[in-house]
N, C-alpha and C positions, 0 to 999 in steps of 0.2 A: 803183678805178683802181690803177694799178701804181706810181705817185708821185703825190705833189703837183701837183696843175695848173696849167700856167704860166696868168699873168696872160692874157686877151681881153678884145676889147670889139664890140659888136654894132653901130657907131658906120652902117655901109654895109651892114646888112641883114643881113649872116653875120659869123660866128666870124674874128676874123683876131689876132694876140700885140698882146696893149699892154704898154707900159710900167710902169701900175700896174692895178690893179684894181677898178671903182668902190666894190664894196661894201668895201677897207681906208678909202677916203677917209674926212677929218671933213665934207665939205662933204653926203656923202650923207644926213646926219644932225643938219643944220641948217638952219635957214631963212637968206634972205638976210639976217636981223636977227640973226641969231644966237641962235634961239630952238631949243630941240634938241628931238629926235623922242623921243616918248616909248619907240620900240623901238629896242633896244640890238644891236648882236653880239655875241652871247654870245660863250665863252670858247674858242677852238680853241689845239691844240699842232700841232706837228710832228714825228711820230712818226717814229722807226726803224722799215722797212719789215721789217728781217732783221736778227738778233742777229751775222749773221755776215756779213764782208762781201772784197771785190776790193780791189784795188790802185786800184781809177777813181775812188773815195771813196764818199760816206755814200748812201743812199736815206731818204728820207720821206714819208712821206703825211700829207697835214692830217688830224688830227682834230677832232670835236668833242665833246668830254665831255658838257657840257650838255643837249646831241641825243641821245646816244647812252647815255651811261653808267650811266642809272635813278638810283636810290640813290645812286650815288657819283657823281654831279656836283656839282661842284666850286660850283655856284650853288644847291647844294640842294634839296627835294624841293620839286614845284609846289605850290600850297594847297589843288589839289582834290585832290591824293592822301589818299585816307582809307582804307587797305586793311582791309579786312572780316577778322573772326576766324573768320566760317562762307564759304565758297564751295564752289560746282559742284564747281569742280576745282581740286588743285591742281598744278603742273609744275614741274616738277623738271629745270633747264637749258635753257637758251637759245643754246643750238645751232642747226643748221638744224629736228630736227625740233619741239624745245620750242617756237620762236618760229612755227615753221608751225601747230602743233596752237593756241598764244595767236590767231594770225589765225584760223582756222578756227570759234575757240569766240566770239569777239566777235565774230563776223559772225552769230550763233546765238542774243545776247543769253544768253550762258551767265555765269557768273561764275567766276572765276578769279581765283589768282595764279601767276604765274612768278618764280623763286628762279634762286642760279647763282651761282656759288661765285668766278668771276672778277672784277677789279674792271672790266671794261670788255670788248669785243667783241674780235675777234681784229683785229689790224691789216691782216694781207696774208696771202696765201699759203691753205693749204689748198685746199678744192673750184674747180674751177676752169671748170666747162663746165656748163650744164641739158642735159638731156634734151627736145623735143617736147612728149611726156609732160607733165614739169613746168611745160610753160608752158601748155598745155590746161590744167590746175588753177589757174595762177594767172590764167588768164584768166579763171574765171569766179569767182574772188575780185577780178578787178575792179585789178591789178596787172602784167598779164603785159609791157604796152610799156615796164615800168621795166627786163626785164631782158634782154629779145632784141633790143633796139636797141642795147646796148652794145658789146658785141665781137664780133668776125668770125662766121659761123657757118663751122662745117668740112666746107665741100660740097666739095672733093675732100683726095685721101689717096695716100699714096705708100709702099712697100717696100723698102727697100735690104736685099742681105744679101752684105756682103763686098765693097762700094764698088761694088756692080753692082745696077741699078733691076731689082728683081719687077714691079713693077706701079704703074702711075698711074693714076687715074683720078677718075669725081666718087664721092665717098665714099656710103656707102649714101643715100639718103633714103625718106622717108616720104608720106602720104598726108596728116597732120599739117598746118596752115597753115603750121607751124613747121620743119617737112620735117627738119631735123641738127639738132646737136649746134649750141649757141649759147656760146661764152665769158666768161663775166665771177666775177669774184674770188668767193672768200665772203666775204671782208669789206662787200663791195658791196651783196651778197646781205643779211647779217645785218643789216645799217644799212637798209635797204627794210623787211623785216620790223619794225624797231624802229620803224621814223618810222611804220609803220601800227597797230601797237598803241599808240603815243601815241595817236591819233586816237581810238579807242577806249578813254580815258580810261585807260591802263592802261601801269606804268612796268615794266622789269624792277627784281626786288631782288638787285642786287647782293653781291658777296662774303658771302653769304650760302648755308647748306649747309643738308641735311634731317639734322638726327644720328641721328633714329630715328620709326619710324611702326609704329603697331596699328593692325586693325582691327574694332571692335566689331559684325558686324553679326549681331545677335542681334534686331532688328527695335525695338529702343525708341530709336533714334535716327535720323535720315534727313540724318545727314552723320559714317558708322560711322568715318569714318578719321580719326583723329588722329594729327598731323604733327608732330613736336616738331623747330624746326627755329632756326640760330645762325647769327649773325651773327659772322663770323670773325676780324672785325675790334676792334669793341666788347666780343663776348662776351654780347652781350644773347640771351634764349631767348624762345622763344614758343610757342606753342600754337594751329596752325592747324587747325579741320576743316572736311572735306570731305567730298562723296560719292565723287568717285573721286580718285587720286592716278596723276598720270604721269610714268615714269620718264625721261627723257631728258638723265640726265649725262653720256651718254659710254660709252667703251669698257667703263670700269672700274666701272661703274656698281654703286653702294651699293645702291640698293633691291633691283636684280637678287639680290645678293648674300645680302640678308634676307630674299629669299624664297626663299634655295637653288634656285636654278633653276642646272642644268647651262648649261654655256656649252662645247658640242658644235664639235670641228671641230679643226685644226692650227696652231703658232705654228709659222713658217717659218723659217730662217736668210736668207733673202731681203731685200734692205737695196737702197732706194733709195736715191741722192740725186738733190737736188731743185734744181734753179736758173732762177727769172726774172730773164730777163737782154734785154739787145738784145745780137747778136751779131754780129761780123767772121765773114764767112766764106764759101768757094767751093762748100759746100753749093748745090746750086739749088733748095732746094724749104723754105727753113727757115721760111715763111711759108705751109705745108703740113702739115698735120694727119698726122704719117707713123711709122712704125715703120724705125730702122736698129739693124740686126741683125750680130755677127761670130760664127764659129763660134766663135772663141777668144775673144774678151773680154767675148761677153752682148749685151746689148741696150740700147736707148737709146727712146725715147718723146720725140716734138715736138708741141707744141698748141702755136700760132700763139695769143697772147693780142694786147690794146689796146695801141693806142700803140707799135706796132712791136715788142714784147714777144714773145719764144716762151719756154718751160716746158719745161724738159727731163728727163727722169728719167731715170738712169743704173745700172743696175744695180751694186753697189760689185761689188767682187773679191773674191775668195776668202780672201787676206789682211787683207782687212779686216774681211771677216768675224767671223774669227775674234776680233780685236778687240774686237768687238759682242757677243760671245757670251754677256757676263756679265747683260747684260741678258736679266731672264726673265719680264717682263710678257707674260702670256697674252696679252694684248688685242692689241699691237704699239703700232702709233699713231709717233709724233713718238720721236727716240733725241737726247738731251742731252750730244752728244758734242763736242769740241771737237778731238780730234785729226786730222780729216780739214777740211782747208780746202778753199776753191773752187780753189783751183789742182790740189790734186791730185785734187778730183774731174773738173775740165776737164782733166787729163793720161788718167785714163782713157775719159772722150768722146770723147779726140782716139783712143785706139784702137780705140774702136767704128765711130766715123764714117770712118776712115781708107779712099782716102788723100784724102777730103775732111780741112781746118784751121778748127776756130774759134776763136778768141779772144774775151774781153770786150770790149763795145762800151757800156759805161756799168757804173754801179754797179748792187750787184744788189738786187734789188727782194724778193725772198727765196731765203732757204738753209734745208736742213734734208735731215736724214739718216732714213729712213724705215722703219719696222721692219713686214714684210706677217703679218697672223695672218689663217686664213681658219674663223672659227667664227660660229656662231648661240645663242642660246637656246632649250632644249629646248619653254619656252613661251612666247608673247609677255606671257600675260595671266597674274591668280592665279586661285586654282579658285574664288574667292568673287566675281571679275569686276569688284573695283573697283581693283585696281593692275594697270595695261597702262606695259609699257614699248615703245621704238622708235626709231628712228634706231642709231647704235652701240653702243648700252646691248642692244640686241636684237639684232646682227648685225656682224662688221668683216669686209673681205674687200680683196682689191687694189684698186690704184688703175684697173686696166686695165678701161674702159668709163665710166670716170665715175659707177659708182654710188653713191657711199657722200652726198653731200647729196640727189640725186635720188631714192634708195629712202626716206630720211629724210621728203622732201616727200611719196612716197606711202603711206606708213605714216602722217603725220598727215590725210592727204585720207581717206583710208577709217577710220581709229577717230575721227577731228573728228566727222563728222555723227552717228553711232552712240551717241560719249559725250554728242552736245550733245542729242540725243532720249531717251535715257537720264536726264540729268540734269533736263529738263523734263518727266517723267514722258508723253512722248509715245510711248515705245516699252516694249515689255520687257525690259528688260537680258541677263535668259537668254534672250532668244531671239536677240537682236540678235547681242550684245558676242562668243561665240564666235567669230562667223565674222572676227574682225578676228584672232586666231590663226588660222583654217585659210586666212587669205587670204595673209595678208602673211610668214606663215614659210614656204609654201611657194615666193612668189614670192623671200625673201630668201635660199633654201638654191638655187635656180636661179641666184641672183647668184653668191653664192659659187663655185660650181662651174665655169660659164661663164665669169666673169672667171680664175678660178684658173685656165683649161687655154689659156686667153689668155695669162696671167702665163708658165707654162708653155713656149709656145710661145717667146715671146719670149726670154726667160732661158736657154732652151735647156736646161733641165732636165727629169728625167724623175720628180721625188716624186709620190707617189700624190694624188689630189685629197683633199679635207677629205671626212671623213666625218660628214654631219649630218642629223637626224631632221626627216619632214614629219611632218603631224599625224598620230597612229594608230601612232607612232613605227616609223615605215615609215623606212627609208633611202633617201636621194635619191640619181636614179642619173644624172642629168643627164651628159652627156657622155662615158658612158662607150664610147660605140659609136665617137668618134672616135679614127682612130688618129692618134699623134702625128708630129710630119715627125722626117726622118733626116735634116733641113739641106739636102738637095737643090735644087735649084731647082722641080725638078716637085712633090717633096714640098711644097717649100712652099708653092707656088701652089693644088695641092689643097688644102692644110690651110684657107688662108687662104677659098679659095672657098667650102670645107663650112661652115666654121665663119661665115660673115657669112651664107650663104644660108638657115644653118636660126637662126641668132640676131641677124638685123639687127634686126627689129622689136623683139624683147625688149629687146636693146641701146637700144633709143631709148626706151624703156618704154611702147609701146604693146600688146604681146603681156600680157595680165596670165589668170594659172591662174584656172580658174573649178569651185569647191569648192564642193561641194551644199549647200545651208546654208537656212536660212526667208527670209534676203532674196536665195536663187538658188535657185530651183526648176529639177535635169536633169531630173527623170525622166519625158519628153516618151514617148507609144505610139508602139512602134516599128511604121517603113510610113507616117505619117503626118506631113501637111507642118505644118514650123512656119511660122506668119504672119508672120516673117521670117528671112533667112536668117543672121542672129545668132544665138548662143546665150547664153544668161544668162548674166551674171558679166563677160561680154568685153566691152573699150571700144566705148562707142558711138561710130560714125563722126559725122565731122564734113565733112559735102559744103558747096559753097556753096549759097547758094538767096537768091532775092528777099524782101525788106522790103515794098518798094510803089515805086510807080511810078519814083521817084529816086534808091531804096539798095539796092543788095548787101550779100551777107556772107556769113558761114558761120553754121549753123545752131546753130553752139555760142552764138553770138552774141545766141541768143531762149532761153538753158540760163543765163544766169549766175546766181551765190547758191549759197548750200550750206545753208540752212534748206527746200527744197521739194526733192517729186521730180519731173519730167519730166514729163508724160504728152503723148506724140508722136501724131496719130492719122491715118497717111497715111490721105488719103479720094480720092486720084484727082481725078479732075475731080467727081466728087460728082452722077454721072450715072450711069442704068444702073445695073447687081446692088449696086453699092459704096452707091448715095444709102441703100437702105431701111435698110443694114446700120451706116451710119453713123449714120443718125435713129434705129433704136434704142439704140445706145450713148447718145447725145445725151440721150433721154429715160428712161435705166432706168440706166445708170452716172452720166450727170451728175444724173439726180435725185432729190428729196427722202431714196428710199430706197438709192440707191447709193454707191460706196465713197465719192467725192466729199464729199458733205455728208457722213457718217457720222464720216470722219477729220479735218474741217477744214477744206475747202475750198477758196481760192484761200492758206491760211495757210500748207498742204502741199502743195498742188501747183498746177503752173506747168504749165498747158495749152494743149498748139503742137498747131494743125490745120496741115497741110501739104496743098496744094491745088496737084494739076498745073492749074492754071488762071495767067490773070492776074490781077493786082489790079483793074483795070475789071471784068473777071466776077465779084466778089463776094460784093457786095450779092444776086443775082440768083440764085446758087446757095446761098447759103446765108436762102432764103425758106422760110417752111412752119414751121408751128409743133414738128414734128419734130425742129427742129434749134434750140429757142430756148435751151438751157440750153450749147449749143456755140458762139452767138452772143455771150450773156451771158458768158462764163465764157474761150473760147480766145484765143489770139495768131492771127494765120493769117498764113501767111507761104506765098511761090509759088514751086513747084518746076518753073522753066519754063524751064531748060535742056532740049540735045537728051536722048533715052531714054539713050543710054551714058555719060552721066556725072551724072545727075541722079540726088535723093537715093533716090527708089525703086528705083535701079538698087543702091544703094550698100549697101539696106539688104532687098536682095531681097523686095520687095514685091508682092505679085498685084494686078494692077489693079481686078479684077473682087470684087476681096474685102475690099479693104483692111486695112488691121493696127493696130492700138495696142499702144505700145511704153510700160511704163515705165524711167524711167531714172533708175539713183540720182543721191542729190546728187554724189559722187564722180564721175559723167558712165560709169558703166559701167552698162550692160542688168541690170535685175532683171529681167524676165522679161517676153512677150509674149504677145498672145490676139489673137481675132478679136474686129472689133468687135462678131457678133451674140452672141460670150458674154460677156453684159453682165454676170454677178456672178464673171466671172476675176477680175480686179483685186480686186474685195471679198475674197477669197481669198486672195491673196495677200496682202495687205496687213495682213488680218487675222490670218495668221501671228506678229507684230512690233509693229504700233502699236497704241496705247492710243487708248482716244477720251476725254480728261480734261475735252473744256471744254463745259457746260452751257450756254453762254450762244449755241453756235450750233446751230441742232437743234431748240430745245423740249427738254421731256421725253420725246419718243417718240424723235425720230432723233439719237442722239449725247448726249444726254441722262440721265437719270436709270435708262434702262432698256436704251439700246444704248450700252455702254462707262462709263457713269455711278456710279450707286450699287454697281453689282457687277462691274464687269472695267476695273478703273481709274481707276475716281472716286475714291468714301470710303473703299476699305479698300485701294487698289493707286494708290499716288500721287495721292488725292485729299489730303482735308484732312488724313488724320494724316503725309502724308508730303509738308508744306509747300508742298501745292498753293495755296490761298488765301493762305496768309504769304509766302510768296516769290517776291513780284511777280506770282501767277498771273493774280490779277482784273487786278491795273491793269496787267497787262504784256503780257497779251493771248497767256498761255499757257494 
């Protein structure tokens, strides 16, 4: 939230102000004898919202140490904490993308710690909107209602330029459940992530740093990275290892550094300021997600936040610029300036916005002065594949589009499932871990360049875009076909149409590159139809579809977890050419000797029959011993909306043929077949996963002879590489 929350009480059914608030009460916390409850409220402050502040007085937000702080709460560490000197992984910052990859891996049963140099979470301010995208991911972690029911979503948007409307209208949406852009803080954000890795047995270690890491892997150890890492406080050192290490401190990120990885692209002269504020003023649209524009004095950016809240970024001046100059952090990030207050950055708002007037209408909930670098990392990963960095440790770019927490959450959603099948010797690491560099730096050098010609536009400036390397160290050429406006009105209403037509989706992060790789097979014969009208790598759509007789949903909805992959198998009505072609997928993919049992079973994958039928039909259609291992084994759920909006319309499907889709844990297409080539899947799958566990299979299927003593058992992630010790037997790895 943007303050501290006034006192309510729920006294008449809803939300209405009280006077106090039950849970300060002693009575909440006594019997009528005066016998006391043995749970206490832990310890909260009242935090400074912004180091810098208005004339209206102070802002606060409650916090809670004890909730929140790991390590340095104030009540000390809980007693089940017992942090391990061997883990999975270790993560380095807890930031959006550290605390997403911590969620990601203990929903995996992986082992982990997370380290972070701060002594507490950020209070206010920073990231300040999700993406669609991002809540498709946290949906199916099982999270997403904590974060899109909080503040406004931004379904329309508006243009001023030189006190005269471009354009109003509803702002892009999506096909997404989640359609726009949804509001809420990162401090919000970070404390959700925190209170779900408590759950997960697992605290952040605070003010705590990595001072230095090797890695041994020379094959006589099966946790090669050691992590020498300090407690900044105490001074205390330790000796942490791992199998992989991930980087996610930050812009300035250390690891990055020690592994000399270029950090490609431009530090800008470009200087925000930043102010959440409630606002006076004869604007008419300040609770409108909009862009106001002067030829002469820059630009301005409005996000409507909570609680009558809007967020303004103000492009500074030229003069002040120069001010700022001495700063020469690559990175950019936050500027620790004190000579430019809130009055004189609202003196040059009032001549952007002019001849609208705003004033302050409360204190301000945060300030800060904003320095834009727009670069990337030459690699995301090391060439030995166990240190992967991501979020701003791998990428800084504008604030224009809201990418920099949202590309953070999909940088941990695609290396999450990869490092957590890697560290349970379920996959091969060189076959897998690449492609989390050829995925995610080419979608992050698209950030950059797309927001940068955004930033651009707006600022009124003409600097060249960053120049930064996709994989193959090819130069990304993203936007260079757009020409920029001349201020005009026409100019800018084309600029503004090109550019949201060809990058609304991307913007919302549903448009994701799709990079050849062992879990994306392109190289489909050309002239010939694919089994659906997706292509590998690209988000799987998410249509609604039936449960049974009394639920709806969306189909993401039978997708959640990030330990399985997908397997989708539109069958039609499961009559005519489609029945034979499903029975035999049913009896040659689902059994004994297909991918199914081979790789794991219902351990790896989550199997949704989709049935244009109803749920009363069946029982009836799915009779015939043909189809016993699709009975045994699938979800089925009914696609019995009309043809043009129904899931096989969505996902261009032949009736007569029907299609199997899989789809990674990330919710993106790894690739598709028809259902009568029942060993596609075994194919593909067999590119990447290991088959480690003898205990389903026998010796013949998955066993001792197929993936067992010779491709993954005993000498590749079997027992010398802590298959049996590390929880494999009793863990049910």
């Amino acid at each position: 939230m943007a303050r501290t929350e006034a006192n309510r009480t729920w006294e008449n059914g809803f939300a209405e102000p009280s006077a106090t608030a039950s849970w300060t009460l002693e009575d909440s916390y006594r019997t009528e004898d005066g016998e006391k409850s043995h749970y206490e409220v832990p310890s909260f402050e009242k935090s400074l919202s912004s180091t810098i502040h208005n004339s209206l007085g102070l802002n606060t937000v409650r916090t809670w140490p004890s909730l929140h702080n790991g390590t340095e709460s104030p009540e000390g560490v809980p007693d089940w904490w017992q942090p391990r000197k061997e883990v999975d992984v270790l993560i380095c910052g807890a930031g959006p993308f550290g605390l997403a990859m911590a969620m990601s891996l203990a929903r995996q049963g992986v082992t982990f710690r997370i380290i972070d140099k701060g002594s507490e979470p950020i209070i206010a301010g920073r990231a300040d909107a999700m993406h669609p995208r991002s809540l498709e991911i946290l949906h199916s972690w099982g999270v997403a209602e904590e974060f899109h029911e909080e503040g406004p979503l931004l379904d329309h948007s508006v243009v001023y330029r030189n006190g005269e409307k471009l354009v109003y209208g509803r702002a892009f949406q999506s096909d997404s459940r989640y359609r726009g852009m949804h509001t809420i803080p990162q401090n919000q954000i970070e404390r959700v992530f925190i209170r779900d890795i408590l759950r997960h047995k697992t605290i952040v270690e605070r003010s705590t740093i990595l001072d230095h890491f090797q890695v041994n892997d020379d094959g006589s150890t099966s946790h090669p990275v050691e992590a020498h890492v300090k407690n900044i406080k105490s001074g205390d050192n330790e000796l942490i290892k791992a199998k992989y290490l991930v980087g996610a401190e930050g812009a300035a990120s250390s690891i990055r550094k020690q592994l000399g990885i270029p950090f490609d692209g431009i530090t800008t002269d470009i200087h925000w300021g930043i102010m959440d504020c409630k606002w006076e003023t004869d604007y008419p649209h300040m609770t409108t997600f909009g862009l106001v524009l002067s030829r002469e004095h820059g630009g301005c950016i409005c996000i409507p936040r909570e609680d009558g809240y809007t967020r303004i970024y103000t492009r500074l001046d030229a003069e002040r610029v120069k001010e700022l100059a001495e700063d020469r952090r690559e990175a950019g990030g936050r500027v620790d300036v004190h000579s430019i207050t809130p009055d004189e950055l609202l003196e040059q708002t009032n001549k952007v916005f002019a001849p609208y007037k705003l004033s302050f209408a409360a204190p301000l909930a945060w300030f800060a002065i904003w320095k834009v670098s727009e670069r990337a990392a030459r690699t995301f990963s090391s060439p030995d594949l166990r240190v992967h960095i991501g979020g701003d440790a791998a990428h800084v770019h504008s604030v224009v589009g809201a990418f920099g927490m949202n590309t953070a959450i999909y940088d941990a959603a695609n290396l999450g499932w990869k490092l957590g099948l890697s560290a349970r010797n379920l996959a091969s690491p060189t076959a897998i871990l690449p492609s989390y560099d050829l995925e995610r730096r080419t979608f992050a050098n698209r950030v950059i360049r797309v927001s940068g010609a955004f930033l651009r536009f707006i600022s009124g400036i003409t600097v060249p875009l960053a120049e930064v390397r996709n994989p193959g160290d090819v130069l990304a050429t993203d936007m260079e076909d757009l020409e920029p406006s001349d201020g005009t009105r026409e100019s800018d209403l084309m600029w503004c149409d090109a550019h949201f037509r060809r990058q609304g989706t991307f913007i919302l992060g549903l448009e994701v590159p799709n990079i050849a790789s062992a879990i994306c097979p392109l190289g489909k014969e050309s002239g010939k139809r694919r089994p659906i009208s997706i292509e590998s790598g690209r988000r799987s759509p998410n249509p609604r579809i039936c449960f049974d007789e009394a639920t709806t949903g969306y189909l993401y909805d039978s997708m959640v977890g990030i330990k399985r992959f997908h397997i989708l198998i539109f069958g039609s009505d499961l009559q005519g050419p489609v029945r034979e072609r499903i029975g035999r997928f049913s009896q040659q993919a689902l059994g004994p000797q297909g991918f199914f049992a081979t790789y794991g079973g219902t351990r790896m994958f989550n199997i949704v029959l989709i049935l244009k039928a109803l749920p009363f039909e069946k029982d009836q259609l799915l009779q015939g011993d043909d189809l016993r291992n699709l009975r045994d084994n699938a979800r089925v759920v009914y696609d019995d909306r009309a043809p043009d909006e129904d899931a096989a319309y969505w996902y261009g499907v032949n009736h007569a043929r029907g299609a199997v889709v899989a789809v990674r844990p990330d919710l993106c297409v790894g690739t598709s077949c028809w259902p009568e080539e029942d060993s596609a899947l075994g194919s593909y799958f067999e590119g990447f996963l290991t088959n480690s566990e003898p205990t389903k299979g026998g010796l013949t299927n998955g066993g001792l002879t197929n993936g067992g003593l010779t491709n993954g058992g005993l000498t590749k992630g079997g027992l010398r590489n802590d298959w049996l010790t590390n929880d494999g037997l009793t863990n049910g790895k």
